[in-house]
C-alpha positions in Angstrom: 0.0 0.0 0.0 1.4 3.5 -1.0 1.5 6.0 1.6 2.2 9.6 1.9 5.3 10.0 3.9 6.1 13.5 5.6 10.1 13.8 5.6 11.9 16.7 7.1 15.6 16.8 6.5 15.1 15.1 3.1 17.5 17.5 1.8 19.9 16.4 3.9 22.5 13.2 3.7 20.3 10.9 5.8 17.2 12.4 4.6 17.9 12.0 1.0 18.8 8.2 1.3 15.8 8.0 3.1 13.6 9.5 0.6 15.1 6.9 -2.3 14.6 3.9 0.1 11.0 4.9 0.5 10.1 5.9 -3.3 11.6 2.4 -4.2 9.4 1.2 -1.3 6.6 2.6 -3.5 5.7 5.1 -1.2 5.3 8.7 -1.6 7.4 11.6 -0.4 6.4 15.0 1.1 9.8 16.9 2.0 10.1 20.2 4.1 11.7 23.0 2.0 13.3 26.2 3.5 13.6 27.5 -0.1 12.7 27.8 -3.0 15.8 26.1 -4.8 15.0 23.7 -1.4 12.2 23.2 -3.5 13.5 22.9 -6.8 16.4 19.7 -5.2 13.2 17.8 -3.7 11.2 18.1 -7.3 14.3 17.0 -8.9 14.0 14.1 -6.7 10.5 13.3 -7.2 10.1 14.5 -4.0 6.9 16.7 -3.2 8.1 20.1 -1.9 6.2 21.5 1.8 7.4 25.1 2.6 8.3 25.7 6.1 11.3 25.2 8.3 11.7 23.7 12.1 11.4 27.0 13.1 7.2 26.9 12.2 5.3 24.4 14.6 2.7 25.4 12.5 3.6 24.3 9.2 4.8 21.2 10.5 1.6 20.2 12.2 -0.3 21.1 8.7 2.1 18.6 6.7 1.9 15.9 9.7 -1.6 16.1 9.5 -2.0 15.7 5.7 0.3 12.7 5.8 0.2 9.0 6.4 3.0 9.4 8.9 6.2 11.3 9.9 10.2 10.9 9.6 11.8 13.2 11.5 15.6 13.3 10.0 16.4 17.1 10.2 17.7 18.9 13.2 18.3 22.5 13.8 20.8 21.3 16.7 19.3 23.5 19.0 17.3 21.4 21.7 14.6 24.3 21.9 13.7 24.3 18.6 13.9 20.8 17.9 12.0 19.9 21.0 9.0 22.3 19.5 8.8 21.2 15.9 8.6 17.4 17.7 5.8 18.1 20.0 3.8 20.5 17.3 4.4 17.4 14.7 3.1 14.9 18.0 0.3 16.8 18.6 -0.9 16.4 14.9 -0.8 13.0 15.1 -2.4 12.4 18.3 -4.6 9.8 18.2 -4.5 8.7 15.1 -2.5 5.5 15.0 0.1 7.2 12.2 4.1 6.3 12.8 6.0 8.9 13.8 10.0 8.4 13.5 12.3 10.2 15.6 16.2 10.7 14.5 18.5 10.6 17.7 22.0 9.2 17.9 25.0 7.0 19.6 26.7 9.8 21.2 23.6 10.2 23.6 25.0 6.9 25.3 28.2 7.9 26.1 31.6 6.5 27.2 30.4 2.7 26.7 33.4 1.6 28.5 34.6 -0.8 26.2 30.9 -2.7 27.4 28.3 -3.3 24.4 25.4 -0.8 24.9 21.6 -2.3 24.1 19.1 -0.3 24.3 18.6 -0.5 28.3 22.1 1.6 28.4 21.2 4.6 30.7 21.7 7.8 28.6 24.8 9.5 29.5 24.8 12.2 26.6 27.9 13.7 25.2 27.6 17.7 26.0 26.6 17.9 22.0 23.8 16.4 22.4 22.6 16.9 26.2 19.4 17.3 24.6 18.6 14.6 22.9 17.3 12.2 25.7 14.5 14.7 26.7 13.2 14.6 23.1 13.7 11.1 23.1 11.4 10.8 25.8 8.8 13.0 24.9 8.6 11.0 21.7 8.2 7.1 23.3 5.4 9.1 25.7 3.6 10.2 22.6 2.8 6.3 22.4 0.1 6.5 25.0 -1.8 9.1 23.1 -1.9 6.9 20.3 0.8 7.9 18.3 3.2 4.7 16.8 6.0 6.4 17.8 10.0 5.3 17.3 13.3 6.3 18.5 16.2 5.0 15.8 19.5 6.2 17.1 22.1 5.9 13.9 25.9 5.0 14.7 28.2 7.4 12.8 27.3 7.5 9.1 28.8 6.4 6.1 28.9 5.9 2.4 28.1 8.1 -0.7 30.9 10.5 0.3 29.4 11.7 3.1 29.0 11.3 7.5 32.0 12.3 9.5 34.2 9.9 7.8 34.1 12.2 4.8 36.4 14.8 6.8 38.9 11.9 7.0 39.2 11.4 3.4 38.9 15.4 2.7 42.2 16.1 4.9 44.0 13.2 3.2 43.6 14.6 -0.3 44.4 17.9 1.2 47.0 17.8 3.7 48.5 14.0 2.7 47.6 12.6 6.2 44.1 11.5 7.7 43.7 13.9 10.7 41.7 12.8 13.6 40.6 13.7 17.3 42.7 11.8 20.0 44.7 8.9 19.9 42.7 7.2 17.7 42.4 3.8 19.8 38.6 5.0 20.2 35.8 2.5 18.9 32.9 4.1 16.2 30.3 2.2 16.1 28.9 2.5 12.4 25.9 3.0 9.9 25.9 2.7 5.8 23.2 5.6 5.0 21.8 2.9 2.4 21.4 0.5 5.5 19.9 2.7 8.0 17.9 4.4 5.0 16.5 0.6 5.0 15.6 0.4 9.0 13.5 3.8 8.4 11.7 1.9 5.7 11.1 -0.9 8.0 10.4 0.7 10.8 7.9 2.9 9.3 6.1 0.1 8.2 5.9 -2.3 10.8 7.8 -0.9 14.5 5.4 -1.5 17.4 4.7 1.6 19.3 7.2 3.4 21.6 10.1 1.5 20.5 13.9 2.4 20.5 16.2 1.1 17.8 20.1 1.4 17.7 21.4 1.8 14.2 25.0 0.1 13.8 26.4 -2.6 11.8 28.5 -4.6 14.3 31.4 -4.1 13.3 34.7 -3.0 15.7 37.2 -0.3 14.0 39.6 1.7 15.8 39.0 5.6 14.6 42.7 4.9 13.8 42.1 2.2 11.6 39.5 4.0 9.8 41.4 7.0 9.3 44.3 4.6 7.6 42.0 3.5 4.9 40.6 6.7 4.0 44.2 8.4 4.1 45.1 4.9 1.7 41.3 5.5 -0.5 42.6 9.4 -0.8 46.3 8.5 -2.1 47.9 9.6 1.2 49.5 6.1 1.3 48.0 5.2 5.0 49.2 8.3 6.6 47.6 10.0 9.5 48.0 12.6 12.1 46.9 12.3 15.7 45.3 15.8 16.7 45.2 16.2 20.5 42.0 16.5 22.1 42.8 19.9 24.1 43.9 21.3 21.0 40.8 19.9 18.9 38.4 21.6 21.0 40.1 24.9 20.6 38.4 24.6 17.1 35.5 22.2 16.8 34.5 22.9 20.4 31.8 19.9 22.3 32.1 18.1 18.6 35.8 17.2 19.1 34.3 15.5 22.5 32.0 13.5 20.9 34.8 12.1 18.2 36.5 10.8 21.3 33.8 8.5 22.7 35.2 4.9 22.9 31.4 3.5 22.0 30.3 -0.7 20.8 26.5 -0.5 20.6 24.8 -3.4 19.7 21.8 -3.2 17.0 20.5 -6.8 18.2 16.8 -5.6 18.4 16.5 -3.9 15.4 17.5 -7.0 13.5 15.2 -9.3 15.5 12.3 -6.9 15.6 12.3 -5.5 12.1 14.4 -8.8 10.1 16.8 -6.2 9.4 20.0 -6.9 8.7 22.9 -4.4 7.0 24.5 -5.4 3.6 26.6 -2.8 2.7 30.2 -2.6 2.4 32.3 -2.0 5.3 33.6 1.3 6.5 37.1 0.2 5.9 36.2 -1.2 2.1 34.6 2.4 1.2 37.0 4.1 1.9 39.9 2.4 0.6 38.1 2.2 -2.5 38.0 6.2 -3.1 34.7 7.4 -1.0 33.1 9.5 -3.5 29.3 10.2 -3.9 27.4 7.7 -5.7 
């Protein structure tokens, strides 16, 4: 059955693989446009433009209501904001049954330790993202006002030249050595955007109500070990370049804490729940093979 899907960040790197999983999932695609060449991107995409921005409650709760469903996968990364396009969006679809996806993320776990986090880790946020949780929360609640609401929480992303990684491969090319936060001995736990695109699908679909997902792949790289294949991927022969935290956040601020988190998160319920299961190449493979856009 086609539905009509309400997307906000479809602009966006997660968004946009979102919006292709969901077209070839033969559903239709409503995406928020700040713009008017917003606009013109989403048409291009066969995407059907909304005007409006996070900052409008209004707006949003007009497109939520004339939809089948929401995916929330833009941010304004400011908890204020965010937290009032959420509840405006919530409120539209009180009561009426229609999934509602929330985008969160791994860093609002914290430290893991060197333990693999489930879903029952306690949220220990990364000062980023201090945020998050409280939106997290007030989206499972919407559950008991009849709202199918879900939480997906995507490892760091990857593939089609974009996600963090992409800053890796960009100083490589431009500096002949991979530069990244710390000592590099620091676990990511990880997400192909064609993957997670593919859990959004799934979950949209078919995720019981007031359900949490993590987003990762399973796999185990060091930050140092990824930064090696992208230097290799780039032509910087493997090199890299350790840049010390206290000096880091001298440019990139909270962020450069975040990069540090030593983080395994297992995606166990996801794959049970959903029969999802990832299928794209490694992080490691991507990047040694060149990490451009598809």
């Amino acid at each position: 059955m086609q539905l009509k899907v309400f997307l906000t960040g479809a602009t966006g790197y997660i968004g946009g693989a979102v919006a292709d999983a969901l077209h070839t999932a033969g559903h239709s695609v409503v995406g928020l446009a700040r713009s008017d060449e917003a606009a013109r991107r989403l048409t291009a995409k066969r995407i059907i433009p909304f005007h409006g921005d996070l900052n409008s409650p209004a707006n949003l709760a007009k497109a939520a209501m004339e939809s089948d469903g929401v995916i929330h996968a833009g941010t304004t990364n400011d908890g204020r904001i965010d937290q009032e396009a959420v509840r405006a969006m919530l409120d539209a679809l009180r009561a009426s049954g229609k999934p509602f996806l929330y985008t969160s993320g791994i860093w609002v776990l914290g430290d893991t330790g060197g333990k693999i986090a489930d879903e029952t880790w306690p949220a220990n946020p990364a000062a980023l993202v201090a945020w998050r949780p409280g939106v997290e929360q007030l989206v499972l609640a919407s559950a008991a006002s009849g709202t199918r609401s879900t939480v997906i929480r995507p490892g760091v992303v990857y593939g089609r030249g974009g996600g963090i990684p992409a800053d890796l491969a960009k100083s490589a090319r431009e500096n002949g050595a991979a530069r990244y936060v710390g000592t590099g001995d620091n676990h990511w736990p990880l997400i192909h955007v064609e993957d997670l695109a593919d859990l959004y699908v799934r979950a949209f679909q078919h995720a019981p109500s007031g359900v949490l997902f993590h987003a990762t792949d399973g796999s185990a790289f060091r930050v140092r070990e990824i930064a090696e294949a992208a230097s290799l991927g780039a032509g910087a022969g493997g090199r890299t370049q350790s840049w010390p935290l206290k000096e880091a956040r001298q440019t990139l601020g909270a962020y450069a804490d975040a990069l540090v988190l030593d983080q395994l998160v297992s995606s166990e319920k996801a794959r049970t729940t959903l029969d999802w299961q990832p299928r794209m190449a490694s992080i490691v493979e991507d990047l040694r093979q060149g990490y451009s856009a598809a």
